[in-house]
Gaussian input, Z-matrix of N, CA and C with variables (Angstrom, degrees):
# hf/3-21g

backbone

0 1
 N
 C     1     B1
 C     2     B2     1     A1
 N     3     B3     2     A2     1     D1
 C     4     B4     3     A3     2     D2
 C     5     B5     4     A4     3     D3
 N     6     B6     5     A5     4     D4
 C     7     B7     6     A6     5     D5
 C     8     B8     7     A7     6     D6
 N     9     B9     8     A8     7     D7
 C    10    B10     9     A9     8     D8
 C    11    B11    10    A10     9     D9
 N    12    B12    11    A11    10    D10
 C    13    B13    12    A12    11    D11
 C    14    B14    13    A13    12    D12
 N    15    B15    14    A14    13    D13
 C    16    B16    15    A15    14    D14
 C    17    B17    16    A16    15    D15
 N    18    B18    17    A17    16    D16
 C    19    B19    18    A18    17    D17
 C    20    B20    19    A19    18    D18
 N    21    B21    20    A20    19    D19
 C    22    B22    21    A21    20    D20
 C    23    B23    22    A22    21    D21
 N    24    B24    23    A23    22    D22
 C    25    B25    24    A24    23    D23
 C    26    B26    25    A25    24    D24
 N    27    B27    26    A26    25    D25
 C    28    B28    27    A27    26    D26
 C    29    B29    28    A28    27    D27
 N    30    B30    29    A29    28    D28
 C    31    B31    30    A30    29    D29
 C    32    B32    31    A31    30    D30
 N    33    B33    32    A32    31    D31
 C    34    B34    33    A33    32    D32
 C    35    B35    34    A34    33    D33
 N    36    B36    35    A35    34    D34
 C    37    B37    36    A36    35    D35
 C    38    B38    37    A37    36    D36
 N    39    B39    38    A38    37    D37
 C    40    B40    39    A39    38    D38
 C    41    B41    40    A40    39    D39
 N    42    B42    41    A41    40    D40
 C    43    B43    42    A42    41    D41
 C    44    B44    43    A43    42    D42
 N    45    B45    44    A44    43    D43
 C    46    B46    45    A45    44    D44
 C    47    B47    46    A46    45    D45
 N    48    B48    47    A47    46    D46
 C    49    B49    48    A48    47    D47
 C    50    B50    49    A49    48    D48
 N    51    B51    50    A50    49    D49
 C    52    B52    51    A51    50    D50
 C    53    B53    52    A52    51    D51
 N    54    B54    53    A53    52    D52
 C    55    B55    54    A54    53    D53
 C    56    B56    55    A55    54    D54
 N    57    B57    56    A56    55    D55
 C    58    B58    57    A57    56    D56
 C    59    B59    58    A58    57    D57
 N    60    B60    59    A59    58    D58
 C    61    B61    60    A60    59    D59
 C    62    B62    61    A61    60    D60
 N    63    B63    62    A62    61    D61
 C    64    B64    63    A63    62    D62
 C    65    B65    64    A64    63    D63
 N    66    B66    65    A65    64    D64
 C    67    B67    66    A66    65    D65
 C    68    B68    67    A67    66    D66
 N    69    B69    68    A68    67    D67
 C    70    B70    69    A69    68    D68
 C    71    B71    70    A70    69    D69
 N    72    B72    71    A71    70    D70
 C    73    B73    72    A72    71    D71
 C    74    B74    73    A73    72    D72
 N    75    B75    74    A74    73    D73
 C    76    B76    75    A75    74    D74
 C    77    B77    76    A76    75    D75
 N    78    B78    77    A77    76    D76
 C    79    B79    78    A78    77    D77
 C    80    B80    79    A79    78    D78
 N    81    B81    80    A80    79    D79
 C    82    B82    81    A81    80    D80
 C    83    B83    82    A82    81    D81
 N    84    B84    83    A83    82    D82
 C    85    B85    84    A84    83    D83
 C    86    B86    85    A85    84    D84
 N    87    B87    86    A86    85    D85
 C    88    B88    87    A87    86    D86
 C    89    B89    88    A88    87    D87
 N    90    B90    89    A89    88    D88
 C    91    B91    90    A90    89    D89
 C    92    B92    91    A91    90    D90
 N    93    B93    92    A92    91    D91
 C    94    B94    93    A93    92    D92
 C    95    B95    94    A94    93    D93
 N    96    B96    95    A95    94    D94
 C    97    B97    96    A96    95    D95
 C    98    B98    97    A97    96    D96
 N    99    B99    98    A98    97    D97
 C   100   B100    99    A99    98    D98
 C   101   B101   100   A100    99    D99
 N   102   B102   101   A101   100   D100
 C   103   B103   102   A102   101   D101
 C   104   B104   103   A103   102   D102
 N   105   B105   104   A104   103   D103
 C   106   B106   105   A105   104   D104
 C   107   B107   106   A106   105   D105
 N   108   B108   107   A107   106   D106
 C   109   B109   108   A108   107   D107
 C   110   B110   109   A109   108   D108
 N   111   B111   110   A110   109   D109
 C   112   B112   111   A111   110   D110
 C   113   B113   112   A112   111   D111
 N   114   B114   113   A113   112   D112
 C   115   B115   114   A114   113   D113
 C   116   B116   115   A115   114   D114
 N   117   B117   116   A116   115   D115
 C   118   B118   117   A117   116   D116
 C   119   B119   118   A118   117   D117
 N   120   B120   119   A119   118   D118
 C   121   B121   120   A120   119   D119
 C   122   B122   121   A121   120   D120
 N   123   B123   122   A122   121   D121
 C   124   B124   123   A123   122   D122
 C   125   B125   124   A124   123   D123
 N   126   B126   125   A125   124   D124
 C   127   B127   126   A126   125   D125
 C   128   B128   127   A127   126   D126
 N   129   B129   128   A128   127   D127
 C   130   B130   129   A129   128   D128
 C   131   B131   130   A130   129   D129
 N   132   B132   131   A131   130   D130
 C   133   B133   132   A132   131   D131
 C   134   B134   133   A133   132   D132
 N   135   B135   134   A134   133   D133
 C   136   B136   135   A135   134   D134
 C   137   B137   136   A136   135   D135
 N   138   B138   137   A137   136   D136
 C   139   B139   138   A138   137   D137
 C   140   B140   139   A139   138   D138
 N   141   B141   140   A140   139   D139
 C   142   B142   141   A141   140   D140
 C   143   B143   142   A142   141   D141
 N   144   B144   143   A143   142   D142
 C   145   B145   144   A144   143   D143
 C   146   B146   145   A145   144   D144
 N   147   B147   146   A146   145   D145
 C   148   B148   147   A147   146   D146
 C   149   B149   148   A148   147   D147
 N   150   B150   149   A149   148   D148
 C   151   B151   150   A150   149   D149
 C   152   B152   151   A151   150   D150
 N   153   B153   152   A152   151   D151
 C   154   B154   153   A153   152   D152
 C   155   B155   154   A154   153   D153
 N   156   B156   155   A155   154   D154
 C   157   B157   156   A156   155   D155
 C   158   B158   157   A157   156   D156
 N   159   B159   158   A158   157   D157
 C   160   B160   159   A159   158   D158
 C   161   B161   160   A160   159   D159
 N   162   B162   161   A161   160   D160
 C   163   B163   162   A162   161   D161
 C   164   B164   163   A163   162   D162
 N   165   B165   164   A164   163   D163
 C   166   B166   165   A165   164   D164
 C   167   B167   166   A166   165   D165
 N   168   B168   167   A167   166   D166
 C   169   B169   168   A168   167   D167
 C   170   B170   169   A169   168   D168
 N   171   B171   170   A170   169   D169
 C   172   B172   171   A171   170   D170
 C   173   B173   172   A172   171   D171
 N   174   B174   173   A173   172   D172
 C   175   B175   174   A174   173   D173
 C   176   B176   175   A175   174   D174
 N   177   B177   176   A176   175   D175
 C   178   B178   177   A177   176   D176
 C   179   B179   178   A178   177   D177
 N   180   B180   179   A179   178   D178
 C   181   B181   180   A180   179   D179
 C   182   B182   181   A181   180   D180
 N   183   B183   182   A182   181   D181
 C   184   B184   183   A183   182   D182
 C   185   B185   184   A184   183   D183
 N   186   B186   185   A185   184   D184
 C   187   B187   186   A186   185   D185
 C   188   B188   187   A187   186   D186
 N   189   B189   188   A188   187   D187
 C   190   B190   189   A189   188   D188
 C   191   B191   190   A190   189   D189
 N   192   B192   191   A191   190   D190
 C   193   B193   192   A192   191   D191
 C   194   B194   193   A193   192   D192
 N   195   B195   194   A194   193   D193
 C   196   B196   195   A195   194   D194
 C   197   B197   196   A196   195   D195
 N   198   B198   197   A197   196   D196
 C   199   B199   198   A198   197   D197
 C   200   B200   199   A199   198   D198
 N   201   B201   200   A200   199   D199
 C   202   B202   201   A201   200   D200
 C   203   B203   202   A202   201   D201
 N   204   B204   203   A203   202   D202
 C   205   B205   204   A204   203   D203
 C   206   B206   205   A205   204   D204
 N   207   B207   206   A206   205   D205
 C   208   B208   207   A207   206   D206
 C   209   B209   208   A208   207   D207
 N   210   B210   209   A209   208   D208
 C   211   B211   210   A210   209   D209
 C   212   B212   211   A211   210   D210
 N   213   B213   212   A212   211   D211
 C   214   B214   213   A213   212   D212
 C   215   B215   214   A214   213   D213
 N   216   B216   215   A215   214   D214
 C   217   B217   216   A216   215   D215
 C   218   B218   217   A217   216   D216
 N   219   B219   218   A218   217   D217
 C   220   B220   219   A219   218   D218
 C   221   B221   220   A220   219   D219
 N   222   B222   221   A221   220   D220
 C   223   B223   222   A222   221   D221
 C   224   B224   223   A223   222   D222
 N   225   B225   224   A224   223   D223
 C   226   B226   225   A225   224   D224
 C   227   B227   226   A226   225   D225
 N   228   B228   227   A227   226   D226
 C   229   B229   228   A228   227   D227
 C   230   B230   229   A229   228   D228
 N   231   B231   230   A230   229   D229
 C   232   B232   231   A231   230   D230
 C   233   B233   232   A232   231   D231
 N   234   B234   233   A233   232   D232
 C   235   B235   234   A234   233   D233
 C   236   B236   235   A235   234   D234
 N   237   B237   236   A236   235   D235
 C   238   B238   237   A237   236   D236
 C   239   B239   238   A238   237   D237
 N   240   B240   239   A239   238   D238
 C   241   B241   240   A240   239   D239
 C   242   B242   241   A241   240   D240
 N   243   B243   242   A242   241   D241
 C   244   B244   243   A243   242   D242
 C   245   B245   244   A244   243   D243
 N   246   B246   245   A245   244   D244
 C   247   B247   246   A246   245   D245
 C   248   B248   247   A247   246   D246
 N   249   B249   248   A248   247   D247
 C   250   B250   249   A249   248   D248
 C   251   B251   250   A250   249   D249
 N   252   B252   251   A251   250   D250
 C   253   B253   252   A252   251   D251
 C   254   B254   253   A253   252   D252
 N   255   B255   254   A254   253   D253
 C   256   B256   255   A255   254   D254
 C   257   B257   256   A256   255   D255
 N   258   B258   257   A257   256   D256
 C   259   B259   258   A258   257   D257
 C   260   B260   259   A259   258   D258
 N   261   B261   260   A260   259   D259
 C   262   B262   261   A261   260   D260
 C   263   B263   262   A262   261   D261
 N   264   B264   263   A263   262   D262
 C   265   B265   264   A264   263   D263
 C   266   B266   265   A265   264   D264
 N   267   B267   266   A266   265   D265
 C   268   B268   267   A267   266   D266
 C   269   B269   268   A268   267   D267
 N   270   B270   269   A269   268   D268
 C   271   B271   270   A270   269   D269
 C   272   B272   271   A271   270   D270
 N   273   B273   272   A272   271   D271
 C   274   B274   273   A273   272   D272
 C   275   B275   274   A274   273   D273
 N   276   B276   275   A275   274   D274
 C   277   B277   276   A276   275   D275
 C   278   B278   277   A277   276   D276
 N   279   B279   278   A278   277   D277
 C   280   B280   279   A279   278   D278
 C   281   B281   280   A280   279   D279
 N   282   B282   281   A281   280   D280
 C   283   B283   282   A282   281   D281
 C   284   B284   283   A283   282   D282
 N   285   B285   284   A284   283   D283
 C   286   B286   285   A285   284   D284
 C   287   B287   286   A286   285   D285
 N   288   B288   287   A287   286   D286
 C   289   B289   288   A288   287   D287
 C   290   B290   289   A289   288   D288
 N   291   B291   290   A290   289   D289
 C   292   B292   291   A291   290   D290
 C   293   B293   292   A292   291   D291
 N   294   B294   293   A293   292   D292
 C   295   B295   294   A294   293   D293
 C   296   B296   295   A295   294   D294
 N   297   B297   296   A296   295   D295
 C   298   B298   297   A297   296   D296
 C   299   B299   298   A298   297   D297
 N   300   B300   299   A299   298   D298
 C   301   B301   300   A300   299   D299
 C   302   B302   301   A301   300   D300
 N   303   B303   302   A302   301   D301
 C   304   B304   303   A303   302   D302
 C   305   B305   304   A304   303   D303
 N   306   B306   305   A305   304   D304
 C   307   B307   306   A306   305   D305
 C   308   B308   307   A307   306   D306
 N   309   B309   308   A308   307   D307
 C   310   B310   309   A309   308   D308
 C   311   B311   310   A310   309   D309
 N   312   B312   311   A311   310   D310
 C   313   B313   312   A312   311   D311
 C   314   B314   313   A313   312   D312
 N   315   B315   314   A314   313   D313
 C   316   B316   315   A315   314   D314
 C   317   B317   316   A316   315   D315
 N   318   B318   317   A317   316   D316
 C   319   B319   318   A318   317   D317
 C   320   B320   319   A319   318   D318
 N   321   B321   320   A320   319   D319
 C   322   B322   321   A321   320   D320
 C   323   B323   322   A322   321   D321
 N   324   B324   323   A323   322   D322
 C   325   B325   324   A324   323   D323
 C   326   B326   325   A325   324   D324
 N   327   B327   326   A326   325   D325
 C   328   B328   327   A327   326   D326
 C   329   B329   328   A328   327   D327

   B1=1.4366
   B2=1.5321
   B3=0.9145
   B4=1.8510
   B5=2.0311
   B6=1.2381
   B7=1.2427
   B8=1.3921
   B9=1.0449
   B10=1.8778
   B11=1.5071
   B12=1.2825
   B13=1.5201
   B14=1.2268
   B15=1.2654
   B16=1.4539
   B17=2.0919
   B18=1.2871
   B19=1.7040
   B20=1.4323
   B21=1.6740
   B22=1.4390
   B23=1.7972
   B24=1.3283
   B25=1.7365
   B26=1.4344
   B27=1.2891
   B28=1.7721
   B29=1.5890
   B30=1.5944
   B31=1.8654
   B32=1.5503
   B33=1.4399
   B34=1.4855
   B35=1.5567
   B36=1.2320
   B37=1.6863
   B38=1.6466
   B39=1.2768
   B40=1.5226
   B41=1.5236
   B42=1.5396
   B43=1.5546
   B44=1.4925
   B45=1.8806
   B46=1.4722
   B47=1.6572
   B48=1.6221
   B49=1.6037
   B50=1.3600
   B51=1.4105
   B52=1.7338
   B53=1.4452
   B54=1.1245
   B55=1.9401
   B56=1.1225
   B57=1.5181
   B58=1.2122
   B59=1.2360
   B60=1.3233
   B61=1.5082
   B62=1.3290
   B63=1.6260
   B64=1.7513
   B65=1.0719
   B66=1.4314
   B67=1.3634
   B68=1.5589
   B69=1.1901
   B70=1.1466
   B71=1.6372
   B72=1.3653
   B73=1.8159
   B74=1.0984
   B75=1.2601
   B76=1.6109
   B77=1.4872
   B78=1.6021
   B79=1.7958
   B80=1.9091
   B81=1.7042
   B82=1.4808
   B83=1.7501
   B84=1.6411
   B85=1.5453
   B86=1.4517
   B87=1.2354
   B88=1.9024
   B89=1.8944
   B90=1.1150
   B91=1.4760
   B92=1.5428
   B93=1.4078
   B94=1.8543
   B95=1.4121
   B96=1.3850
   B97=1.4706
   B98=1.7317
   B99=1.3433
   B100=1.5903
   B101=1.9952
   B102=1.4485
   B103=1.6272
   B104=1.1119
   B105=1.2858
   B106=2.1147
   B107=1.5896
   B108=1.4328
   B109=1.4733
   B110=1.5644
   B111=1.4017
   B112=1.8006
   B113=1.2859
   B114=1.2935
   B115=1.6608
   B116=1.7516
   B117=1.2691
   B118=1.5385
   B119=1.2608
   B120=1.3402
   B121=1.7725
   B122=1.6306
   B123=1.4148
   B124=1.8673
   B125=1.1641
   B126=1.9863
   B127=1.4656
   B128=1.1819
   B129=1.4548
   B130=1.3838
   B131=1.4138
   B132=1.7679
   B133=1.1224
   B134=1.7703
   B135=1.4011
   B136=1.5975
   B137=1.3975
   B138=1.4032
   B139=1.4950
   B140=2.0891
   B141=1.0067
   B142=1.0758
   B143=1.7837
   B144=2.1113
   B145=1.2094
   B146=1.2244
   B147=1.8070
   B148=1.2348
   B149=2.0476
   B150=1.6514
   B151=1.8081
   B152=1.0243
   B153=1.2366
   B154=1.8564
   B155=2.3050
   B156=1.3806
   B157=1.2899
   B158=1.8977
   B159=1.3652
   B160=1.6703
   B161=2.0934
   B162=1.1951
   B163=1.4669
   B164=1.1899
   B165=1.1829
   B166=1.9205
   B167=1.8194
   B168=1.2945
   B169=1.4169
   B170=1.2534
   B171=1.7575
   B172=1.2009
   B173=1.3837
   B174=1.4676
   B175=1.4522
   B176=1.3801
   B177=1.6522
   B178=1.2359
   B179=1.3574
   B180=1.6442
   B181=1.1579
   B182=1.3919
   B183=1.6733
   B184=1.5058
   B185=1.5682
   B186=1.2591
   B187=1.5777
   B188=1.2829
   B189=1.5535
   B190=1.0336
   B191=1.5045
   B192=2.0696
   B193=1.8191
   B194=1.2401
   B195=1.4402
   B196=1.5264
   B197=1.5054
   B198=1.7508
   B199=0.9586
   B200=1.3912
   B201=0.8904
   B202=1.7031
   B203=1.5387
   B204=2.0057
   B205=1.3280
   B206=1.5673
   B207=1.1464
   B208=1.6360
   B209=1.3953
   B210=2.0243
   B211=1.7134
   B212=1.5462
   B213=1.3758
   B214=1.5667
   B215=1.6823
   B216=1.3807
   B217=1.5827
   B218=1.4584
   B219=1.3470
   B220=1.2687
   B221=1.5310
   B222=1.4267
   B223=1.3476
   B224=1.4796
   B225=1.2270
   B226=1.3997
   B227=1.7414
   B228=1.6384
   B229=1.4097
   B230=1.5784
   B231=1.2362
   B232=1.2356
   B233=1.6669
   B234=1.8412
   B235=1.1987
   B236=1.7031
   B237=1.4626
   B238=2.2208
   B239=1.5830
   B240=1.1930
   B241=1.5279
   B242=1.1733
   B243=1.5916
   B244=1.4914
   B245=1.9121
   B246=0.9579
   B247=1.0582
   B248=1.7572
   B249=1.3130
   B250=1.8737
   B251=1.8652
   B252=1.5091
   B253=1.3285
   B254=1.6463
   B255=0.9606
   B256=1.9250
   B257=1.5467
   B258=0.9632
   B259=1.6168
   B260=1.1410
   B261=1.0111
   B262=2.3839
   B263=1.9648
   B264=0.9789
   B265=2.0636
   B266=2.1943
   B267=0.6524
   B268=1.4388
   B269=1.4212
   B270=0.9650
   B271=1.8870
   B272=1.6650
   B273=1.3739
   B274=1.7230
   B275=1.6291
   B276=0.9782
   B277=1.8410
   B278=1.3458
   B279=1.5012
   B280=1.5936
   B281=1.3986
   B282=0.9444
   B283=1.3549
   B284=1.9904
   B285=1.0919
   B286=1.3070
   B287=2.0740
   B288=1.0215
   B289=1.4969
   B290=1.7061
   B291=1.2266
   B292=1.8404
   B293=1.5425
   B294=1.4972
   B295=1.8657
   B296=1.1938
   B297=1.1326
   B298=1.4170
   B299=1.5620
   B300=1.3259
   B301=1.4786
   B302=1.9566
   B303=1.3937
   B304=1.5960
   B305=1.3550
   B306=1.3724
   B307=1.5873
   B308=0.9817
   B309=1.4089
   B310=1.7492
   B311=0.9220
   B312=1.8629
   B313=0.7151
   B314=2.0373
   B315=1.4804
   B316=1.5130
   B317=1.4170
   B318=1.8522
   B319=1.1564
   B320=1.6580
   B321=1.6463
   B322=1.1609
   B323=1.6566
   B324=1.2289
   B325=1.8820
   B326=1.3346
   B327=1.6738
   B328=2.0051
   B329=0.9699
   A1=110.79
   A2=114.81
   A3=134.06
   A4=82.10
   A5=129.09
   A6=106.30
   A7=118.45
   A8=132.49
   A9=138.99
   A10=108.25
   A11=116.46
   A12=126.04
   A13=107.00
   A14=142.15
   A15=130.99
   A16=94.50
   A17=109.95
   A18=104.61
   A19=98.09
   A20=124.39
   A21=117.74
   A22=95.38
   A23=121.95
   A24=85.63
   A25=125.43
   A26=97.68
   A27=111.32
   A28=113.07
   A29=90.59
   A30=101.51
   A31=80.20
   A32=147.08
   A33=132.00
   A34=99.08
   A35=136.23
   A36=127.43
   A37=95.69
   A38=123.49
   A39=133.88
   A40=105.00
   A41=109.87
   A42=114.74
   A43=110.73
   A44=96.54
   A45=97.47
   A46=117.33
   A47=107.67
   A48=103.01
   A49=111.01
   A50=120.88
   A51=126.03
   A52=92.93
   A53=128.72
   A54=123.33
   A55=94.54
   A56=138.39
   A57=126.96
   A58=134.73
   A59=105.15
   A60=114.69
   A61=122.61
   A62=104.33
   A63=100.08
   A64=134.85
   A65=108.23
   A66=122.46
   A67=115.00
   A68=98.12
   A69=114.46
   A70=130.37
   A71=107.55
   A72=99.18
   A73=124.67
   A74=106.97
   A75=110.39
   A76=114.15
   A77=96.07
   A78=142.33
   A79=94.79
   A80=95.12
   A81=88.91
   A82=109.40
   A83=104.29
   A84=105.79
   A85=116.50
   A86=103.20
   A87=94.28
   A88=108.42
   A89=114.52
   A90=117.56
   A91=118.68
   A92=85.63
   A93=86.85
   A94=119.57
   A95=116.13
   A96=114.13
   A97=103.74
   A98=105.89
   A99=106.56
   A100=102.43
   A101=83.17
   A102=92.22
   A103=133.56
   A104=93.79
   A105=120.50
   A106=96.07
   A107=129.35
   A108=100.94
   A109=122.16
   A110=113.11
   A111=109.45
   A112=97.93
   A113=133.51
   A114=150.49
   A115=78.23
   A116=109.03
   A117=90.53
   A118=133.48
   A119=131.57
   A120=145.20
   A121=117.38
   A122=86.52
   A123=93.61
   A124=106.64
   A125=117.10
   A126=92.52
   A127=115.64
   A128=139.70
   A129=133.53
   A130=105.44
   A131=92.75
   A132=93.06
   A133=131.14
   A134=108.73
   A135=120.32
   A136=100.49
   A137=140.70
   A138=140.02
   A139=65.98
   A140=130.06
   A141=122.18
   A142=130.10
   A143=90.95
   A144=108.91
   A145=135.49
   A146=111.26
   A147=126.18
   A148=95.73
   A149=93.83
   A150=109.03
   A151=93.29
   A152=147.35
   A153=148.50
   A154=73.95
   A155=100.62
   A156=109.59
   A157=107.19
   A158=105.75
   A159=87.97
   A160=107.85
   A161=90.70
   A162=100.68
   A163=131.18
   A164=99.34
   A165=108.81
   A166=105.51
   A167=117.39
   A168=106.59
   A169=166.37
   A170=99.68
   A171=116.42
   A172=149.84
   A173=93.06
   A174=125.97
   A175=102.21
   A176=106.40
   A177=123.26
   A178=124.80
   A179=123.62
   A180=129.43
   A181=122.86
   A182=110.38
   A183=138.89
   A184=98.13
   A185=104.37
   A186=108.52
   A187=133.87
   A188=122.97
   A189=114.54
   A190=109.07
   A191=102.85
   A192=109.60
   A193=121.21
   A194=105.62
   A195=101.58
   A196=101.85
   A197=123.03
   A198=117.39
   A199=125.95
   A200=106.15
   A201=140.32
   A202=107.68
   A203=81.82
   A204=99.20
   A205=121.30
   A206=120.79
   A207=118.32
   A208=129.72
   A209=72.89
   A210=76.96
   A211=130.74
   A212=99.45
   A213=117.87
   A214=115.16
   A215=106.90
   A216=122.44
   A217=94.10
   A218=125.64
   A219=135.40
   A220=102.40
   A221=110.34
   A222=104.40
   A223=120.22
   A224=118.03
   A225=128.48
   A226=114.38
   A227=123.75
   A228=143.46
   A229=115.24
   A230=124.83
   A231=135.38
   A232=83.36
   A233=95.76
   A234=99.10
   A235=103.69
   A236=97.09
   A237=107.48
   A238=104.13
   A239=109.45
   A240=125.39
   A241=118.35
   A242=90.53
   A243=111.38
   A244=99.77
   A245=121.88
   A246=114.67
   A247=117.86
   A248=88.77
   A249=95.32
   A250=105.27
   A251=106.29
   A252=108.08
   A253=127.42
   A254=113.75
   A255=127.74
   A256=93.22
   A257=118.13
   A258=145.81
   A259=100.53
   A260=137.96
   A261=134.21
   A262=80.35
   A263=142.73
   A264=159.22
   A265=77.86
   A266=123.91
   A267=120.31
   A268=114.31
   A269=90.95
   A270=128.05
   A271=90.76
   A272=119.42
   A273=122.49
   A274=106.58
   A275=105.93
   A276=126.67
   A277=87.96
   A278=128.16
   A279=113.99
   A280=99.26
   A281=150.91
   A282=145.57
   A283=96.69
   A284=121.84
   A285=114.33
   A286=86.37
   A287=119.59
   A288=139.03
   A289=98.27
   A290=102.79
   A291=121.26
   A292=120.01
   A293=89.09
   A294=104.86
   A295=103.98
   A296=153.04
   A297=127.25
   A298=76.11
   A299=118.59
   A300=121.02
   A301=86.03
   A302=100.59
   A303=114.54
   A304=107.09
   A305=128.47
   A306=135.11
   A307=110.18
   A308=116.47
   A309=139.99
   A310=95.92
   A311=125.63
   A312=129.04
   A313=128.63
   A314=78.07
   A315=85.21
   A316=127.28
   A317=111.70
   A318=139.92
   A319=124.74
   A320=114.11
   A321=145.13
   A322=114.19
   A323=98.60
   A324=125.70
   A325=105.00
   A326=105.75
   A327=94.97
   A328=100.19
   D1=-30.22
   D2=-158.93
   D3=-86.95
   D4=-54.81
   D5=175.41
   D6=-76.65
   D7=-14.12
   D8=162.92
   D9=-51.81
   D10=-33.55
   D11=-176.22
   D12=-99.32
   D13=-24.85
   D14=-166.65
   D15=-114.01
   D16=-20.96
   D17=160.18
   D18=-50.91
   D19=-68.04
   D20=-152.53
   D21=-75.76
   D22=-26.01
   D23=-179.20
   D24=-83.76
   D25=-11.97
   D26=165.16
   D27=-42.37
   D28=-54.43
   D29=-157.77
   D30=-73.68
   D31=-39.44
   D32=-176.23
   D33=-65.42
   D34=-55.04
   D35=-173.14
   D36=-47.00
   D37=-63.62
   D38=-159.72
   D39=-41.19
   D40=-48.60
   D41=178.27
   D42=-34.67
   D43=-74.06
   D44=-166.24
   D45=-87.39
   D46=10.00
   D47=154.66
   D48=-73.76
   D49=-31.29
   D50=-167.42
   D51=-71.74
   D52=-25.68
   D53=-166.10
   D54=-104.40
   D55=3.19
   D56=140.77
   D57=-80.77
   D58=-23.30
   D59=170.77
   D60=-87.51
   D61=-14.05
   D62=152.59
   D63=-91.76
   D64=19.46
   D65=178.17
   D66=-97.65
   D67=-37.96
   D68=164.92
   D69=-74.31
   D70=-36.13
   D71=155.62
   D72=-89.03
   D73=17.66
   D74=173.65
   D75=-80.42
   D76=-58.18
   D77=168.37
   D78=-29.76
   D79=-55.13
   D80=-154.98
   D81=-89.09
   D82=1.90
   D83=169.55
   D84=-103.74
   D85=-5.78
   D86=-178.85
   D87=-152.72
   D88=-0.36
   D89=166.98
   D90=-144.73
   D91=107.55
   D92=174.26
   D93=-77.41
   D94=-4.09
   D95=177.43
   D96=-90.94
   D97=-25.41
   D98=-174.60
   D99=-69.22
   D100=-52.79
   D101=165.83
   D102=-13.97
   D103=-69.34
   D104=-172.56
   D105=-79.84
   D106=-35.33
   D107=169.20
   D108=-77.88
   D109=-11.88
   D110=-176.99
   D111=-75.40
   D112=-35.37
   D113=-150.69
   D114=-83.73
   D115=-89.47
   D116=-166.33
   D117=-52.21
   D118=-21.02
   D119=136.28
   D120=-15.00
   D121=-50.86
   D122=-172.33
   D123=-80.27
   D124=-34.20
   D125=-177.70
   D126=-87.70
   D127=15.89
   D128=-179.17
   D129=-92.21
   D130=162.23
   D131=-166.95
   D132=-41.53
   D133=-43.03
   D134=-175.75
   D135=-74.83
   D136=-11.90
   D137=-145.04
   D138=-112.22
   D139=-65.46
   D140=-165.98
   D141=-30.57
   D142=-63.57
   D143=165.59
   D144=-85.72
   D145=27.17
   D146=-175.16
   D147=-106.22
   D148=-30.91
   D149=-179.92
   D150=-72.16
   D151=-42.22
   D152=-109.51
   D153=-110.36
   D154=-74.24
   D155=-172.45
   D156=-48.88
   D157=-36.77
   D158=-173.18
   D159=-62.95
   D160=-47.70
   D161=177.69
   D162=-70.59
   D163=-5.69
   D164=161.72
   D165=-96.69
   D166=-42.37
   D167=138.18
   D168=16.97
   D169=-89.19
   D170=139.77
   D171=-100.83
   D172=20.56
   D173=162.26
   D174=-59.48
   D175=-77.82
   D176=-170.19
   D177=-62.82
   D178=-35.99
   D179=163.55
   D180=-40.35
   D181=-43.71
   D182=-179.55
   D183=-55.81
   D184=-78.74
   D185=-179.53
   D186=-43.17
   D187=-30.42
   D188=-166.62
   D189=-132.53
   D190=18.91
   D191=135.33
   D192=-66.33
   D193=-24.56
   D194=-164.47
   D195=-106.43
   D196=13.08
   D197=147.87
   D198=-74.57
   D199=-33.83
   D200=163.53
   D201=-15.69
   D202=-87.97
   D203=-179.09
   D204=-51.59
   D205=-52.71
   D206=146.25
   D207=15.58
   D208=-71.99
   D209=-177.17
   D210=-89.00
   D211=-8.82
   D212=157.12
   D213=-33.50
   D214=-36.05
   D215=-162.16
   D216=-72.77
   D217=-44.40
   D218=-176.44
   D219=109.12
   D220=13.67
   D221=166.12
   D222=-106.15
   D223=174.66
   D224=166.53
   D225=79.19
   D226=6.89
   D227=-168.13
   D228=-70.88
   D229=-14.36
   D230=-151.42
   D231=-105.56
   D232=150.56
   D233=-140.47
   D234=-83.38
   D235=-13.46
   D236=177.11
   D237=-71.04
   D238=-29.03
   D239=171.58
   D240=-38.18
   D241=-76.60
   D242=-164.03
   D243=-80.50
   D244=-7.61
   D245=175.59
   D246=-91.46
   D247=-30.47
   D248=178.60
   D249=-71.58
   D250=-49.83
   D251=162.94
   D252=-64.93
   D253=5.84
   D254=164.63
   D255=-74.62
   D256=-77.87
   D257=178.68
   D258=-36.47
   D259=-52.17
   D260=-156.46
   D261=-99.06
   D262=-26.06
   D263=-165.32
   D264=-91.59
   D265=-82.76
   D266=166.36
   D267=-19.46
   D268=-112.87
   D269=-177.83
   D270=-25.67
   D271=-72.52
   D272=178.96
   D273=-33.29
   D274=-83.63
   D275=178.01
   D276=-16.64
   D277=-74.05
   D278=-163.78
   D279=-71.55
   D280=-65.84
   D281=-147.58
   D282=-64.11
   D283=-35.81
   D284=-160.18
   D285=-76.42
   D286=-46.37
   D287=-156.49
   D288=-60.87
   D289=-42.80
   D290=174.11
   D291=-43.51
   D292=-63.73
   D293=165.23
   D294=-80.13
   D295=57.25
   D296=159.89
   D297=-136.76
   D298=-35.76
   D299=-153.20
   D300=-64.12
   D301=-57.87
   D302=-160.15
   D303=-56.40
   D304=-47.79
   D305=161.83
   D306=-21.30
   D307=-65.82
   D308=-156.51
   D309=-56.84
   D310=-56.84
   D311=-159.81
   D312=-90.45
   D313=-9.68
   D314=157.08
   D315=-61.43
   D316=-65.79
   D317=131.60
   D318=16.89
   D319=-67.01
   D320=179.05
   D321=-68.80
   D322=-29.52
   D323=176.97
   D324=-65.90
   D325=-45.70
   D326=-163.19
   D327=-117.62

């Protein structure tokens, strides 16, 4: 149940991470002053853990469509199942969200 509820608030974070990110290619195709304030937004502290949360997000959103789809197969329904796979839909989401974060942020370095 606990992943039934955190699928749908994901897909609500994802919204208004996506209307941040069109704010930002907007910024970066026709205002360089809009630009330089989204840029400094993101790197502050809250602009940070506002990125940190979208991408853990769609970490998790990712993972646990394709738990989904899974279960489309008619497998994996039983309730130790679906509960052990709540848990790896968890546990994955952060670990995948970690490296993407650290990449980025390699990336962001040079």
């Amino acid at each position: 149940m606990a992943a039934s509820i955190t699928h749908r608030g994901t897909g609500l974070v994802l919204y208004g991470g996506s209307l941040l990110l069109g704010v930002w290619a907007y910024a970066l195709a026709f205002s360089p002053s809009l630009s330089a304030a989204v840029s400094s937004f993101v790197i502050s502290p809250l602009g940070i853990i506002i990125v940190a949360g979208y991408v853990w997000a769609l970490c998790f959103h990712l993972l646990n469509g394709l738990r989904h789809l899974y279960w489309d197969s008619g497998r994996g329904l039983a309730p130790k199942t679906a509960t052990k796979t709540a848990w790896a839909i968890y546990i994955g989401s952060l670990i995948l969200a970690v490296i993407i974060l650290y990449v980025g942020q390699l990336g962001w370095r040079s």
